[in-house]
C-alpha positions as CSV (number, residue, x, y, z in Angstrom):
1,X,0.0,0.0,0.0
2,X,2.8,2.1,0.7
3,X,4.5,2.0,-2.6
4,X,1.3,2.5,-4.1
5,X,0.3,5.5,-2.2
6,X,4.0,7.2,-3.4
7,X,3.4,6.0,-7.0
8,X,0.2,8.0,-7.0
9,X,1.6,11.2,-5.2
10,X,4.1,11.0,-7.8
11,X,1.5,11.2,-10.5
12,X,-0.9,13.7,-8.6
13,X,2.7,16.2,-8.1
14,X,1.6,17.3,-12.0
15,X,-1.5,18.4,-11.5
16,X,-0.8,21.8,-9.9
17,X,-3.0,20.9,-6.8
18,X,-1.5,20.8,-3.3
19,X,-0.8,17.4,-2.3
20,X,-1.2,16.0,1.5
21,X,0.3,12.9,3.1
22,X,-1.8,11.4,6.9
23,X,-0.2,9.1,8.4
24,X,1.3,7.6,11.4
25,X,5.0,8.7,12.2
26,X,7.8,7.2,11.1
27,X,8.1,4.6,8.5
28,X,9.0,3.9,5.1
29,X,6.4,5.5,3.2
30,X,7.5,9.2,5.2
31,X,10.9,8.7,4.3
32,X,10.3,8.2,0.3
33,X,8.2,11.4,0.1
34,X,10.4,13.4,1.8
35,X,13.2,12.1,-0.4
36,X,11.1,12.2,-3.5
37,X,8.6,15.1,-3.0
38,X,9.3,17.8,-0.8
39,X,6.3,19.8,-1.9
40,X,4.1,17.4,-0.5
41,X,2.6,18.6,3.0
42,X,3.3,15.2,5.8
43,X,1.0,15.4,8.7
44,X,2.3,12.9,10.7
45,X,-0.3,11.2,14.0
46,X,0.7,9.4,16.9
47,X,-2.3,8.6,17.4
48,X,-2.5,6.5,14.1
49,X,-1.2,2.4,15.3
50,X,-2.2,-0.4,13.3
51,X,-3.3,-2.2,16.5
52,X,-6.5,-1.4,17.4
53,X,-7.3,1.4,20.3
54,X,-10.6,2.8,21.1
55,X,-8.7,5.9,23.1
56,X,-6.3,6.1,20.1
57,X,-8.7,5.6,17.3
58,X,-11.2,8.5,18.8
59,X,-8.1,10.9,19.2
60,X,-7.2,9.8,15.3
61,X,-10.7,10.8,13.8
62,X,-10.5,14.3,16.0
63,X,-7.7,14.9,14.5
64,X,-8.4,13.9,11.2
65,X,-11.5,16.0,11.4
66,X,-9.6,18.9,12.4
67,X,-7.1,18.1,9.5
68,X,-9.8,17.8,6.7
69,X,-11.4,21.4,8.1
70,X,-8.3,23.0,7.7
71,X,-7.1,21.8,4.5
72,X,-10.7,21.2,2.7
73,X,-9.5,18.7,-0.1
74,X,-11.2,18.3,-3.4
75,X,-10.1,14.1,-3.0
76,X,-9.5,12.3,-0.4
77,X,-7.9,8.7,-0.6
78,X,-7.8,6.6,1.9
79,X,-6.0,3.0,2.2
80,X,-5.8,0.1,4.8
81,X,-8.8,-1.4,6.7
82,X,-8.9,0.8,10.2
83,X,-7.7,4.5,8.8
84,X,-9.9,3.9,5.5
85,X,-12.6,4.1,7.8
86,X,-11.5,6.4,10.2
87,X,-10.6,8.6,7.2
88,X,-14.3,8.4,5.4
89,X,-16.1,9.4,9.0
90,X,-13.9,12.2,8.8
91,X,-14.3,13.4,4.9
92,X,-18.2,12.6,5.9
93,X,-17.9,14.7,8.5
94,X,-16.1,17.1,6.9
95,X,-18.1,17.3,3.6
96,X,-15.2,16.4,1.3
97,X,-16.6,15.8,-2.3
98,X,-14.7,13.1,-3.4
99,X,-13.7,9.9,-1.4
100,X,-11.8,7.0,-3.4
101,X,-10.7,3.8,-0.6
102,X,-8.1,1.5,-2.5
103,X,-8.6,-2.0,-0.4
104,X,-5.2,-3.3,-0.3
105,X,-7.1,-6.7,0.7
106,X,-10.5,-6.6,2.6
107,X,-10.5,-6.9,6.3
108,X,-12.8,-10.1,6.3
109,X,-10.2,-12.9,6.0
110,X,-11.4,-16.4,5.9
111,X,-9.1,-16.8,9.2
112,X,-10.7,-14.7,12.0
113,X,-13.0,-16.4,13.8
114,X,-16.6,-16.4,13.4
115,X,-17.5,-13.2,15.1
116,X,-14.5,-11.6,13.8
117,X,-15.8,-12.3,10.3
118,X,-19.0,-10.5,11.5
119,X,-17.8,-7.5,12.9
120,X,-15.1,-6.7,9.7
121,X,-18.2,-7.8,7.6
122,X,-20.5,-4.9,9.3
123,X,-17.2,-2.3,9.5
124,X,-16.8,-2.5,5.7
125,X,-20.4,-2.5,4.8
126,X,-20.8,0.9,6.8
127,X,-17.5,2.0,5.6
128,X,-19.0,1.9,2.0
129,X,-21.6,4.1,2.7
130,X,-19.4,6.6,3.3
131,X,-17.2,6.6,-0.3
132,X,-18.0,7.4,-4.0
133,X,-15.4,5.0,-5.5
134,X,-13.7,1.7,-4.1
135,X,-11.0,0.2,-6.2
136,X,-10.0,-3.3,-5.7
137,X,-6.6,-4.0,-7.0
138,X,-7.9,-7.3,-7.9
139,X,-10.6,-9.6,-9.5
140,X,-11.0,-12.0,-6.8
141,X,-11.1,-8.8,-4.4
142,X,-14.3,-7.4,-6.4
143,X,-15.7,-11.0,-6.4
144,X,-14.9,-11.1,-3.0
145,X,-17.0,-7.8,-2.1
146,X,-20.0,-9.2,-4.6
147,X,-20.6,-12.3,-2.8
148,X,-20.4,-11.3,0.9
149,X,-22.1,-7.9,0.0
150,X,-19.7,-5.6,1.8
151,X,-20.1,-2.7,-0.7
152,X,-22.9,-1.3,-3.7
153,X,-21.6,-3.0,-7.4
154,X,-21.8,0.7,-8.9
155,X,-18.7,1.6,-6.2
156,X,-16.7,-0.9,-7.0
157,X,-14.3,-1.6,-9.8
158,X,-10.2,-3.0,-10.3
159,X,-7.4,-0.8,-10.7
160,X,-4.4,-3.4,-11.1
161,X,-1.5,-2.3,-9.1
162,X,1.3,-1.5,-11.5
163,X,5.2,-1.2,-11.8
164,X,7.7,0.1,-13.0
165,X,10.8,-1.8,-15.0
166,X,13.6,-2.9,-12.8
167,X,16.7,-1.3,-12.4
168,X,19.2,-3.4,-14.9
169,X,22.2,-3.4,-12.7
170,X,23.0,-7.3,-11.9
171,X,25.5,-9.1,-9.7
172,X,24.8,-7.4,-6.5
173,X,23.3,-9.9,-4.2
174,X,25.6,-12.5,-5.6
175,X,28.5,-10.4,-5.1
176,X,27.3,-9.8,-1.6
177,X,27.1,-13.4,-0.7
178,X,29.8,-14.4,-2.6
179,X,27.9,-16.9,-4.9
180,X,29.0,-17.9,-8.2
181,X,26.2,-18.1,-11.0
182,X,26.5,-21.6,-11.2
183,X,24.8,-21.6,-7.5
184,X,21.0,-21.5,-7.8
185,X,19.4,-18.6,-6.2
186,X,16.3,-18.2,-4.6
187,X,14.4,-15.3,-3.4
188,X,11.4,-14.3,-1.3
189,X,10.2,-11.6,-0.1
190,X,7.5,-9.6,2.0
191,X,7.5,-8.4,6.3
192,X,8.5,-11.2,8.6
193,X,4.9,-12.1,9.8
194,X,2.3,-14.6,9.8
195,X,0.3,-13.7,6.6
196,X,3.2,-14.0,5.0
197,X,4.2,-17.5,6.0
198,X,8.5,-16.9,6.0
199,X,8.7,-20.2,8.6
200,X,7.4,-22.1,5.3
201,X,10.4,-20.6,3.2
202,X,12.6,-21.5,5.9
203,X,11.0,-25.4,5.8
204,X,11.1,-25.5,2.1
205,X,14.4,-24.8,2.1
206,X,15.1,-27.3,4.5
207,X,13.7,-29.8,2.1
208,X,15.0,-28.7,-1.5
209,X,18.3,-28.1,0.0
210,X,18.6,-31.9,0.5
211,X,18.2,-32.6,-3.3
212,X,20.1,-29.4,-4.5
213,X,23.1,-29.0,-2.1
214,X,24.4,-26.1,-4.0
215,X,20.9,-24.3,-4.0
216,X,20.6,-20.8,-1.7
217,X,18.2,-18.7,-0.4
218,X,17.5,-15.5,0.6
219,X,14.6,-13.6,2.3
220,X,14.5,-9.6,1.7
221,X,12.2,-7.6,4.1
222,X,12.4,-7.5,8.4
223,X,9.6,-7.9,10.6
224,X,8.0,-9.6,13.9
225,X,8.9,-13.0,13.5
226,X,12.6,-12.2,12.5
227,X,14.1,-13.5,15.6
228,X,12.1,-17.1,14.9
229,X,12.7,-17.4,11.7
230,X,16.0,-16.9,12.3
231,X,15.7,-19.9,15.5
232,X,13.8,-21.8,12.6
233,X,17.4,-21.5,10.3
234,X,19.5,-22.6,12.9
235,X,17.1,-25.5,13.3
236,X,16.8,-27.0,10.3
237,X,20.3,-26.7,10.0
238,X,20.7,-23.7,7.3
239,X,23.2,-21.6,8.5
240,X,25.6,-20.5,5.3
241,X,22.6,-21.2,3.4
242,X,19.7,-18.9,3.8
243,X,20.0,-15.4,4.7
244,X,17.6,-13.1,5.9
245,X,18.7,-9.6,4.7
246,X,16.1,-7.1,6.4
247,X,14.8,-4.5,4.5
248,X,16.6,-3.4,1.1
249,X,16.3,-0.4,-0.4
250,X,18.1,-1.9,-3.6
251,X,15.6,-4.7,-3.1
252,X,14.8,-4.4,-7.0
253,X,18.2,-4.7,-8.1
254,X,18.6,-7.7,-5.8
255,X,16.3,-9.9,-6.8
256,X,18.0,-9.8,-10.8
257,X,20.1,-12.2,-9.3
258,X,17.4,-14.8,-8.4
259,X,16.8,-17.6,-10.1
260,X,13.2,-18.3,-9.3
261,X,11.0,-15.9,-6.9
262,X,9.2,-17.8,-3.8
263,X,6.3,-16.1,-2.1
264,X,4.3,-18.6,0.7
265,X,1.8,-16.3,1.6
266,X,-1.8,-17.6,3.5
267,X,-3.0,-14.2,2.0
268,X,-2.5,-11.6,-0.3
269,X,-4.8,-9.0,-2.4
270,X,-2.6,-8.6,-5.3
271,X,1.1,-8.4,-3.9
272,X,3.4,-6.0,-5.9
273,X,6.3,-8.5,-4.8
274,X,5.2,-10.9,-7.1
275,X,4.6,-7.9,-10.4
276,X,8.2,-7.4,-9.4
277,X,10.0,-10.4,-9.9
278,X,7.8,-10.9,-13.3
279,X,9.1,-7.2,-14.3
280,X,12.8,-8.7,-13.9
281,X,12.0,-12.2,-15.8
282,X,11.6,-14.6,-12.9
283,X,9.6,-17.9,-12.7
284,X,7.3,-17.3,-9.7
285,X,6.3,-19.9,-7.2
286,X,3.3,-18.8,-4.8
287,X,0.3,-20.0,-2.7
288,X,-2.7,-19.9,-4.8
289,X,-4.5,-16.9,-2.6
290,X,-5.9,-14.2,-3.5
291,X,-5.4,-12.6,-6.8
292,X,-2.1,-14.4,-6.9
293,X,-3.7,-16.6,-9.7
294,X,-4.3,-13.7,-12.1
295,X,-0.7,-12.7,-11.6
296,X,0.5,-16.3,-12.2
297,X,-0.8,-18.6,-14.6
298,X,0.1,-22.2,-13.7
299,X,3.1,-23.8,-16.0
300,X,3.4,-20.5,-18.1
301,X,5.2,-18.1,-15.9
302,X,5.5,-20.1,-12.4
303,X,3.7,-22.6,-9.8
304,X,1.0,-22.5,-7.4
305,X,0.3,-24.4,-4.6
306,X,-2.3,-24.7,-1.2
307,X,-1.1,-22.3,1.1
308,X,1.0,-23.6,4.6
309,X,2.2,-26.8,3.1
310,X,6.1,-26.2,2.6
311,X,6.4,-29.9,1.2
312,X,4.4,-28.9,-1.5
313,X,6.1,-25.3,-1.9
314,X,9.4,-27.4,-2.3
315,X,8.2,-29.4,-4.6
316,X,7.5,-26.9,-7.2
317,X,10.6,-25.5,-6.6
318,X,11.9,-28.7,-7.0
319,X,10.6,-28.6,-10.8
320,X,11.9,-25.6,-11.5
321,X,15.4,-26.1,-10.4
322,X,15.3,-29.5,-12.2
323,X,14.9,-27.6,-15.8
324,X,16.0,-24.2,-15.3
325,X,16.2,-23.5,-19.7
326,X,12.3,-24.1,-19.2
327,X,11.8,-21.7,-16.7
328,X,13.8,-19.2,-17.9
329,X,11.7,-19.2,-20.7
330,X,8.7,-18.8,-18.4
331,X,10.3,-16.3,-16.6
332,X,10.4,-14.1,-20.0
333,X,6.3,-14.8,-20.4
334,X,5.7,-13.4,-16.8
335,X,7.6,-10.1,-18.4
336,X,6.0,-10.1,-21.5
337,X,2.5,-10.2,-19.4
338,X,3.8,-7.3,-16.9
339,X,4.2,-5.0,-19.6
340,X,0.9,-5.7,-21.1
341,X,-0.7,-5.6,-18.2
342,X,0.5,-3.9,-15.0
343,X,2.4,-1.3,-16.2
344,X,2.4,1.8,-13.2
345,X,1.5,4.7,-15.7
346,X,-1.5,2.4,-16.4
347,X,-2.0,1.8,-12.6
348,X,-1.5,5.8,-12.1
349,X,-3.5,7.4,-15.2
350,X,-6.5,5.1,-13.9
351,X,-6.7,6.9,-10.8
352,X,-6.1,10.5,-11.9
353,X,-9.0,9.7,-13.8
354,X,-10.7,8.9,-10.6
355,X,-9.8,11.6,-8.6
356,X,-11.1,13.9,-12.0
357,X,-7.3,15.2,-12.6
């Protein structure tokens, strides 16, 4: 969502209209705009936490009403589950005339227990109310909001996510780790946390190491369950192996040196991870969730298999390894269908559109 929100503040910059970043403090996201845009306006709340807080989340719409008063946008754009809907009270509110919500993935995860399920349901549905335009990013994400009724079908339509090319420099990572090309490489990606699954990278590799000795692997991205993923490596016996790198900024340049691109996720909406590693020509293996399957279409560019079954995740990267001239061939379609497809001047132009820029 991050990358997404700076992709369209760099398209917006154009326009001539004064340009506003809310969010909470810190974090990635602040530190690209104020690299990238310094004309933008960052408003910066502490009292904006991704866990919920009933004290924190009534301080966050105050001062989001307060915000919206002051500044009186023609378009306001909200993203993830909680502010999205802390943001449309406030542009309600506030009488903002245009509200667009991007759902990066709806709250309502087949997951969270039943009552859970019921509450998100009832959140979203009154969030809609309060919005001219939803965008899902993908197909299943629309279908999704059809079948469990959580918005009107004249709010909703898809806006893939887009990218750009990759950087062409290549050699990095290797260099880094002091692999040869002969040595196959491969790469995930994504925060070190549960939806993502990492402790099934860590077990496939366990497993595919055992039939390709000389195969390595490397995880880009930090997060919660660093320090047991990292327990998990020493474990299964990985160490000199499998890295974990943290967070990259040169992340895209990295992953030119992969061989294949792993993703084990138990959900996703329509990662940009994955539109990556097709930009730079890799064969993809991933969990069939989400709109993963419209990204990756089974034998042509990459594999997919049940989510949280790492046996099965190293089996299909078993079959690449085992004809690598095939898959780099496959690799090449999942390019071919980036460009056609989820290009980021696409992604942004779609939204201008929406926002009536």
């Amino acid at each position: 969502a991050q990358k997404v929100v700076l992709s369209l503040l760099k398209a917006a910059a154009g326009s001539g209209e004064p340009l506003h970043l809310v969010c909470g403090p810190g974090g990635d996201l602040v530190s690209w705009v104020r690299r990238d845009l310094p004309a933008v306006a960052i408003h910066e709340l502490p009292s904006i936490r991704v866990a919920p807080s009933p004290r924190s989340d009534l301080v966050a719409l105050v001062q989001l009403v307060r915000l919206l008063r002051r500044m009186r946008p023609r378009v306001l754009h909200v993203h993830s589950s909680k502010m999205a809907l802390l943001g449309r009270i406030a542009a309600r509110l506030t009488g903002v005339p245009r509200v667009v919500y991007t759902v990066h993935g709806w709250a309502v995860r087949e997951y969270h227990s039943p009552l859970a399920q019921r509450l998100y349901t009832w959140l979203e549905r009154l969030g809609s109310r309060l919005c001219d335009h939803i965008v899902c990013v993908a197909e299943h994400e629309l279908e999704k909001a059809l079948r469990l009724r959580l918005a009107p079908p004249e709010k909703l339509r898809v806006i893939y996510n887009g990218v750009a090319p990759p950087p062409p420099e290549r050699g990095r990572l290797r260099t880094e780790l002091f692999l040869s090309d002969e040595c196959p490489l491969v790469v995930g990606a994504g925060r070190l946390a549960k939806p993502k699954d990492p402790l099934s990278f860590v077990r496939m590799a366990a497993v595919v190491g055992k039939r390709f000795p000389r195969a390595r692997f490397v995880w880009l991205g930090d997060g919660p369950l660093m320090a047991e993923c990292q327990r998990e490596l020493r474990k299964q016996g990985l160490g000199g192996r499998l890295w974990f790198l943290g967070n990259r900024a040169d992340a895209r340049a990295l992953l030119n040196d992969a061989d294949l691109f792993v993703l084990p996720s138990h959900a996703e909406a329509l990662p940009l991870v994955i539109l990556e590693a097709m930009w730079a020509g890799k064969p993809v293996v991933a969990t069939r969730v989400g709109g993963v399957p419209e990204l990756v279409d089974p034998g042509v560019n990459g594999l997919l298999v049940a989510p949280g079954d790492p046996n099965a995740l190293a089996a299909a990267v078993e079959e690449v390894l085992t004809d690598m001239e095939r898959w780099r061939e496959a690799g090449k379609a999942g390019r071919r269908k980036a460009e056609e497809f989820f290009r980021e001047e696409v992604m942004q132009r779609q939204y201008l559109r929406l926002y009536g820029l």
